[in-house]
Backbone as CSV, one residue per row, in Angstrom:
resi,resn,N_x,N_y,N_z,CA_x,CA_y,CA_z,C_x,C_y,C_z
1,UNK,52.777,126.224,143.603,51.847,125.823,144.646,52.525,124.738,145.468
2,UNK,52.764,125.200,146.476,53.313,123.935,147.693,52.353,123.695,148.730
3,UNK,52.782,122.235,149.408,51.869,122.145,150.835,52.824,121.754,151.228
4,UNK,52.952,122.104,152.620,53.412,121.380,154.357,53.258,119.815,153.776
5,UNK,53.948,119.202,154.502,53.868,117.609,155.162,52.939,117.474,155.701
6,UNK,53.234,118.383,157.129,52.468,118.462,158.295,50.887,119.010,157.868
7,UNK,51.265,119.549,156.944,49.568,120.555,157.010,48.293,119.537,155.734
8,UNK,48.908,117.972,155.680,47.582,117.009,155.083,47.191,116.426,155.782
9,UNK,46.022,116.278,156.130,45.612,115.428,157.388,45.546,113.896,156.806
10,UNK,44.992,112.907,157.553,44.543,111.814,157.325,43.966,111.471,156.487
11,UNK,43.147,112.300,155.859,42.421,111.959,154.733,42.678,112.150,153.952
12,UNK,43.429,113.481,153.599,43.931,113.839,152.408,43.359,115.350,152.120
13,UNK,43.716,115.869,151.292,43.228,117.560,150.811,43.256,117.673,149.528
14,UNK,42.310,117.988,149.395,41.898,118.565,147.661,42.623,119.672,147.723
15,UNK,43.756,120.371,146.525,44.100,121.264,145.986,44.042,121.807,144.991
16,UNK,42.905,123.274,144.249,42.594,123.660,143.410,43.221,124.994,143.176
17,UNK,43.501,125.210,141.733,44.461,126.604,141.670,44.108,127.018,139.889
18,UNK,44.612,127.540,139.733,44.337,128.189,138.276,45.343,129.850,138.009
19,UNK,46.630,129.039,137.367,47.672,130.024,137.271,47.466,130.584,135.441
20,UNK,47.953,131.708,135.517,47.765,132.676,134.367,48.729,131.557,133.273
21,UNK,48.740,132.560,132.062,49.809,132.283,131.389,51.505,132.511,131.178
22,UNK,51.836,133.383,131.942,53.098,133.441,132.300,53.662,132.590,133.300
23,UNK,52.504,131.786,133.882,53.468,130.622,135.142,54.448,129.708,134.761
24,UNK,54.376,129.452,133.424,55.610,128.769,133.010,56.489,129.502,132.547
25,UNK,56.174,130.217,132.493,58.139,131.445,132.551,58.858,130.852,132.076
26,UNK,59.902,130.142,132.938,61.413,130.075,133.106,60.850,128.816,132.178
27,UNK,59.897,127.616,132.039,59.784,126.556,130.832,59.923,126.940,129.565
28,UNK,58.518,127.881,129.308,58.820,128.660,128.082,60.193,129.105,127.591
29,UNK,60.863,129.463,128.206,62.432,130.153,127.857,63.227,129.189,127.658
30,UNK,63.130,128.021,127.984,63.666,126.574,128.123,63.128,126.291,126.444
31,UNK,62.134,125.818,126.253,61.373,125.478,125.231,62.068,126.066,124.094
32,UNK,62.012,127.866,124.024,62.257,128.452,123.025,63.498,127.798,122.726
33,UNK,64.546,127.788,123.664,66.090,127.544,123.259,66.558,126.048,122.774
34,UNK,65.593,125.358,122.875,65.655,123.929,122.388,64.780,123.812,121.220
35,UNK,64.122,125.162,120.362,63.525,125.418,119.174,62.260,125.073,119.357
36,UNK,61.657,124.716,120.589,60.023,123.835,120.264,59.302,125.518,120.857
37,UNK,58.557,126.112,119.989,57.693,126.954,119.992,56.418,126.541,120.745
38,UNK,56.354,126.808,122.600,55.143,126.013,123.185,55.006,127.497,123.958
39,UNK,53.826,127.842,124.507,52.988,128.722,124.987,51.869,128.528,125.375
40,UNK,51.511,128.799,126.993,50.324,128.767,127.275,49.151,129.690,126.347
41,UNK,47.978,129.382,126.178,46.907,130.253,125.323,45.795,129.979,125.825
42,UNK,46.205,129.343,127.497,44.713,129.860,128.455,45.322,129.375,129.286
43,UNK,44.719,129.981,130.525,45.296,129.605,132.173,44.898,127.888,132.744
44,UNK,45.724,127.851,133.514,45.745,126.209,133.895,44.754,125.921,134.589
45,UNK,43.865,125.281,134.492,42.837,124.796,135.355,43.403,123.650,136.102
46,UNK,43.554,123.480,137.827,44.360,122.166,137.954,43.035,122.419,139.675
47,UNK,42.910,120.941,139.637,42.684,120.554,141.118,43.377,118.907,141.395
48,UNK,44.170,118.754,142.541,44.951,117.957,142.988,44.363,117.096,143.991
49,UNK,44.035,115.952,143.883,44.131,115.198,145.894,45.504,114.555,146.325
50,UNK,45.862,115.077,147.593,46.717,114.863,148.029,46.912,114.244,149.385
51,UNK,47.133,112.838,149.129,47.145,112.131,150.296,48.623,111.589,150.286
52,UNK,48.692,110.976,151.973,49.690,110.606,152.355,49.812,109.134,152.741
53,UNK,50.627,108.564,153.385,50.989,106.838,153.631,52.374,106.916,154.156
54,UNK,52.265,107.076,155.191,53.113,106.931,155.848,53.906,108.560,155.620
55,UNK,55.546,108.265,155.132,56.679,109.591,154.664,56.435,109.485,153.273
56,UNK,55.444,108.882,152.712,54.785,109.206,151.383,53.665,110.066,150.521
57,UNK,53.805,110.452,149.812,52.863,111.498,149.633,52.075,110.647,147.703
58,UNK,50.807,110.792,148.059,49.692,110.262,146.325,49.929,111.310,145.610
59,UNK,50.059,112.137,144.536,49.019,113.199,143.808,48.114,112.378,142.803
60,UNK,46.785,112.940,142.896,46.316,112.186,141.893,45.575,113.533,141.381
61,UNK,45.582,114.363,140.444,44.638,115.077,139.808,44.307,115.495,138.432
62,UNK,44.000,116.452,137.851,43.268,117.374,136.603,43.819,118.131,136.349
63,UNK,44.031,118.276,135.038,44.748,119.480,134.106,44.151,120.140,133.525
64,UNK,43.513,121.100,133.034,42.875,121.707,131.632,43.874,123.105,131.393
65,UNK,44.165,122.997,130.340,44.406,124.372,129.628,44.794,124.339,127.754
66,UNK,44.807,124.761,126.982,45.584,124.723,126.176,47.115,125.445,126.214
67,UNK,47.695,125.135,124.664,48.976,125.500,124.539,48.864,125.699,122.836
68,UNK,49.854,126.750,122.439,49.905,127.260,121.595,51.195,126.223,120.488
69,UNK,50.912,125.471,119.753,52.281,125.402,119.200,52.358,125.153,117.782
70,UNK,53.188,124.689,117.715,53.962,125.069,115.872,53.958,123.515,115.229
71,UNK,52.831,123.640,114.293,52.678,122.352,113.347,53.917,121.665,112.853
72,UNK,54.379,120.846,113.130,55.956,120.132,112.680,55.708,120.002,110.872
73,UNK,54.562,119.673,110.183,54.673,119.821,108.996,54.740,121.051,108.358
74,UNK,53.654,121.702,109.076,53.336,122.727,107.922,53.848,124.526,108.830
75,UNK,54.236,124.449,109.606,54.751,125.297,110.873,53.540,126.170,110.825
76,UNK,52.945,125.953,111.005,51.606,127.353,111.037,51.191,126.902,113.163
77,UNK,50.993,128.090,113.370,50.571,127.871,115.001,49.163,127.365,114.941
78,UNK,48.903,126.397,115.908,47.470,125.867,116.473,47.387,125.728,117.618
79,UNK,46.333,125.695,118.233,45.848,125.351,119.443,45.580,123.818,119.814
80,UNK,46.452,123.552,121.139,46.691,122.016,121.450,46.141,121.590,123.052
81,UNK,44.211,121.457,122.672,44.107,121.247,124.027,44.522,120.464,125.067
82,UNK,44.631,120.457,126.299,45.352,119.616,127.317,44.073,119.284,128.424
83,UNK,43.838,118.234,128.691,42.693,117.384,129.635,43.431,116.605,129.857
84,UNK,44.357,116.503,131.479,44.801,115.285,131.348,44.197,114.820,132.767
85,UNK,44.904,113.118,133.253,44.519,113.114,134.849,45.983,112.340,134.890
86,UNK,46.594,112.730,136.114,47.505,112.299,136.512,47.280,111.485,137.735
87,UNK,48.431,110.511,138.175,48.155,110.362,139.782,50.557,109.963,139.794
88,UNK,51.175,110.437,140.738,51.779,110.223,140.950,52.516,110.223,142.291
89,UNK,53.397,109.343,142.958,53.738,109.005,143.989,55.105,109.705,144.422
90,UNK,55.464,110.916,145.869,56.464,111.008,146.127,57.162,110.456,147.328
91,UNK,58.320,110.492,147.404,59.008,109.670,148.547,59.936,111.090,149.034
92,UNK,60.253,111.108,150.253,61.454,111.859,150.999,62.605,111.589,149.530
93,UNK,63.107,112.480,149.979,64.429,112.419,148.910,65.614,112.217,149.567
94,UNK,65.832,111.720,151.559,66.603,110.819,151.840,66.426,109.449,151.973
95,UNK,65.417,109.101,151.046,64.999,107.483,150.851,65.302,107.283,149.486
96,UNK,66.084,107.711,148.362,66.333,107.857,147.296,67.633,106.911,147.386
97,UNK,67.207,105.910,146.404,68.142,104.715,146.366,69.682,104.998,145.592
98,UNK,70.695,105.192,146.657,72.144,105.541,145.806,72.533,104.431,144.405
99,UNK,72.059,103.564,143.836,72.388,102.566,142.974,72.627,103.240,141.682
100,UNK,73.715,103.292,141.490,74.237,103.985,139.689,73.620,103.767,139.012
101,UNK,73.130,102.554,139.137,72.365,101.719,137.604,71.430,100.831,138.009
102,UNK,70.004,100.847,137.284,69.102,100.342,137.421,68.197,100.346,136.423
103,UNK,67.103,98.882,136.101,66.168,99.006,135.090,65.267,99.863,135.334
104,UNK,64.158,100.519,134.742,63.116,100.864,135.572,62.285,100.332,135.138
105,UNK,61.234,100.504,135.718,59.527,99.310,135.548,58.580,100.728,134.932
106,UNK,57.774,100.304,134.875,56.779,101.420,134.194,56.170,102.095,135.730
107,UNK,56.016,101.579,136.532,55.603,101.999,137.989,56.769,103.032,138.931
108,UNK,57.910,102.892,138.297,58.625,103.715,138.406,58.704,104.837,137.657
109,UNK,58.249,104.833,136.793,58.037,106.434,135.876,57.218,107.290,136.488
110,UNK,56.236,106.602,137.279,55.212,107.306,137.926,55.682,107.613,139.424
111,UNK,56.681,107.963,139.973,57.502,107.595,141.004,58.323,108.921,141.100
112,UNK,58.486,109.491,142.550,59.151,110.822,142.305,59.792,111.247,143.537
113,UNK,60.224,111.917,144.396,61.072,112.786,145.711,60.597,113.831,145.689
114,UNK,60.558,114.302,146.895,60.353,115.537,147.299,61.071,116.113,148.820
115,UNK,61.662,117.152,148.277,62.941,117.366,149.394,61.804,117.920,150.881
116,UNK,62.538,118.234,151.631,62.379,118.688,153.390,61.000,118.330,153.520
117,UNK,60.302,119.623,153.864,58.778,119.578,154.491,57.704,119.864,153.093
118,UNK,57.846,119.851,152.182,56.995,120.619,151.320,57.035,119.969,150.133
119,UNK,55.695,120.051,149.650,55.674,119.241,148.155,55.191,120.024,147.129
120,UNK,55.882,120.279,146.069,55.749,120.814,144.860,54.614,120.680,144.077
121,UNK,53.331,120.741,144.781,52.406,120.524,143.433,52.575,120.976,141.922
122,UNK,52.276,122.301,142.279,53.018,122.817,140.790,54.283,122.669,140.260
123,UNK,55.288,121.864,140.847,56.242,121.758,139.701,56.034,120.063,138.997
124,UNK,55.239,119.412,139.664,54.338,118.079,138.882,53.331,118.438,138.036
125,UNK,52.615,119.596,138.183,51.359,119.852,137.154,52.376,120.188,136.158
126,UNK,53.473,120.876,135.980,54.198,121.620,134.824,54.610,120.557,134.060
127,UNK,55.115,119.141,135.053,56.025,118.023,134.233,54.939,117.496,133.545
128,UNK,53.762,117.086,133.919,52.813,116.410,133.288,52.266,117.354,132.297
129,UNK,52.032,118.636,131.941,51.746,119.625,131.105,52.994,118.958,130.063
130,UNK,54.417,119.324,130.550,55.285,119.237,129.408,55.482,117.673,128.861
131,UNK,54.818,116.630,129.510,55.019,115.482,129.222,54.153,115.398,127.925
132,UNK,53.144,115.940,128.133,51.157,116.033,127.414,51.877,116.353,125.716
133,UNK,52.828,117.101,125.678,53.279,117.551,124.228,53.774,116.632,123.647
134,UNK,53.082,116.492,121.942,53.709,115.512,121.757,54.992,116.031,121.247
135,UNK,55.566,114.862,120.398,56.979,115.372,119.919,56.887,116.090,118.985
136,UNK,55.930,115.227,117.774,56.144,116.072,117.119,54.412,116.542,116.656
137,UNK,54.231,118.042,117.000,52.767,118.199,117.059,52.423,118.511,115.485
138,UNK,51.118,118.509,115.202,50.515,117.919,113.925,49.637,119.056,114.295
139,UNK,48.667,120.019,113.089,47.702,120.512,113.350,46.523,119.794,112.883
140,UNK,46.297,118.802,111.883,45.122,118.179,111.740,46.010,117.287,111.190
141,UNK,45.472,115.682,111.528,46.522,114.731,110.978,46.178,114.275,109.912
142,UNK,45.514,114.588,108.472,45.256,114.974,107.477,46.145,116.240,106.665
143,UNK,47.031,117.079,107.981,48.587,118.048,107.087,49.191,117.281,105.887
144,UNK,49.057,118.057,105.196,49.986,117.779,103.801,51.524,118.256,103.903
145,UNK,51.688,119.477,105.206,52.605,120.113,105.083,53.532,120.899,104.107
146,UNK,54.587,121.130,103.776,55.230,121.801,103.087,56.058,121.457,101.843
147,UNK,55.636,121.809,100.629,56.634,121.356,99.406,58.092,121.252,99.976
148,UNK,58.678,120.027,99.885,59.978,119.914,100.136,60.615,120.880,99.300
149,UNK,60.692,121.053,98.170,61.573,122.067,96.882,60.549,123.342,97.444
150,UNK,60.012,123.693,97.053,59.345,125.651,96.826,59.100,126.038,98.342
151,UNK,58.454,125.247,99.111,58.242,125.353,100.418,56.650,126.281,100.301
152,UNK,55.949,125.702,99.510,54.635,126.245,99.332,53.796,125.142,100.409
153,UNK,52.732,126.212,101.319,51.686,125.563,101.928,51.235,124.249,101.157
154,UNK,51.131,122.957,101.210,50.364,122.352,100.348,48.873,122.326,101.244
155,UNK,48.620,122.648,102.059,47.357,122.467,102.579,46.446,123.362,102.030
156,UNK,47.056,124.590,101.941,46.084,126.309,101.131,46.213,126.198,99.420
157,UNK,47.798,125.800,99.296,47.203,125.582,97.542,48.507,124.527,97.177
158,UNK,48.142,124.095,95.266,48.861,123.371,94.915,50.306,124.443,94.106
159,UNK,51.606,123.658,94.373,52.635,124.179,94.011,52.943,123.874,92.744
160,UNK,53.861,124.200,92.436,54.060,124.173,90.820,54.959,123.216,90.513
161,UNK,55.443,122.944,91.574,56.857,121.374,91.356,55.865,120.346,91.269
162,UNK,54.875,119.892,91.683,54.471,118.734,91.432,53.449,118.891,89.729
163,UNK,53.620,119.799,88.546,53.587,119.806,87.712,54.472,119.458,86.770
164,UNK,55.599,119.632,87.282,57.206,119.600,86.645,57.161,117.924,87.043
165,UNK,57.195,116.837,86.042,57.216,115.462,86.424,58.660,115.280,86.151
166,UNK,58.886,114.791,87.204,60.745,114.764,87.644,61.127,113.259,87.020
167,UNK,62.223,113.078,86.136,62.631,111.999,85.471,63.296,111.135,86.731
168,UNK,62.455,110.055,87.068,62.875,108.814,87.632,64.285,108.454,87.706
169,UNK,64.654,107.822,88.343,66.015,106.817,88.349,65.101,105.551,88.025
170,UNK,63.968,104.903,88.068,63.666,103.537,87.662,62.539,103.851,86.261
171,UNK,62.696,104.864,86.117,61.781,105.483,84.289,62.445,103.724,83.534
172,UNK,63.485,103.460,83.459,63.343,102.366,82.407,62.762,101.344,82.944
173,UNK,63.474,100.771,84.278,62.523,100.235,84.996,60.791,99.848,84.106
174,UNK,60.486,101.052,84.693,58.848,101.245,84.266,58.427,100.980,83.012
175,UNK,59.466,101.820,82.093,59.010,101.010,80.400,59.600,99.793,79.678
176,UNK,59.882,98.982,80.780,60.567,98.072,80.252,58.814,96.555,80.947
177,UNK,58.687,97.797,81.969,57.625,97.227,82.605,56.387,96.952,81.897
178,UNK,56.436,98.212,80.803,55.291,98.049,80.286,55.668,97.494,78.832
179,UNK,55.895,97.265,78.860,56.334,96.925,77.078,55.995,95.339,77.566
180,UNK,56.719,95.017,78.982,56.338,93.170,78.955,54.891,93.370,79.046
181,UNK,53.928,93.875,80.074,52.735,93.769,79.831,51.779,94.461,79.125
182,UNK,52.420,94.780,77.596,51.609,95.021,76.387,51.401,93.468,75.817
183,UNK,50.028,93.577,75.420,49.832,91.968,74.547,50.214,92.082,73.608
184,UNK,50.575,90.636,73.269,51.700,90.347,72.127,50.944,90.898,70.494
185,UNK,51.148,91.151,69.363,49.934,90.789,68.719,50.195,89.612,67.728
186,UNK,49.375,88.803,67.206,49.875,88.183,66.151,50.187,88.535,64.825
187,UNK,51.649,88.216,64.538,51.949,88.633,63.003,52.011,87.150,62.258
């Protein structure tokens, strides 16, 4: 979804759209090859306002959709709803400061270019979609996830290694622990 420069007036323009699940395509294919299992699993609900200031352009809008992804503990797929609100600021991208090196401020994260006549709405709804993920997604943060040794669900049932009580490296430690705090008796 793009707009003209020319085609926001003074006030600004609301932009509303709602793309399927294949609009992230070429992300998805990105995603897969960097191993993070992400998929749309409902269409994007997005409306945008888009005002200007001067050779500057606001977005400030709404996200809804979910995404499909893969529990980092326990890898089972869940559903990861997305409600977000964004607002971010673009500049011409021949006002883009040549300086090699620079701190940035947190007001600069929110800070962006946009080349010739036309501004990318949708390729900002996608960054803020892919920003929304966390790193590492959780399906209920109560996951037990996966027996390190058997690799049994621990969330559906109990495994059989944590029956097998594994001999310590501090076992003396411990009975040396308890022997001091047994009471003495008198002989």
């Amino acid at each position: 979804m793009k707009v003209k420069f020319t085609d926001i007036p003074d006030d600004g323009l609301t932009v509303s759209f709602s793309k399927d699940t294949a609009w992230l395509g070429d992300l998805q294919d990105q995603w897969s090859e960097q191993g993070a299992a992400v998929v749309l699993s409902r269409p994007v609900q997005t409306e945008v306002r888009v005002r200007k200031s001067g050779r500057h352009v606001i977005l400030s809008g709404r996200v809804v959709t979910s995404l499909a992804l893969v529990c980092s503990r326990c890898l089972t797929e869940f559903e990861y709803n997305v409600d977000l609100t964004f607002e971010q600021g673009l500049s011409p991208r021949e006002e883009e400061n040549s300086v090699d090196e620079m701190e940035l401020t947190r007001d600069d994260l929110e800070f962006d270019f946009y080349d010739g006549e036309e501004i990318d709405v949708g390729r900002v709804v996608r960054e803020n979609i892919l920003l929304s993920v966390p790193i590492k997604p959780i399906c209920v943060e109560p996951c037990r996830g996966l027996c390190p040794r058997c690799g049994v669900d621990l969330n559906k049932e109990i495994c059989q290694c944590q029956t097998a009580r594994k001999e310590s490296k501090f076992g003396v430690l411990a009975s040396l622990k308890e022997k001091l705090e047994r009471p003495k008796s008198d002989t």
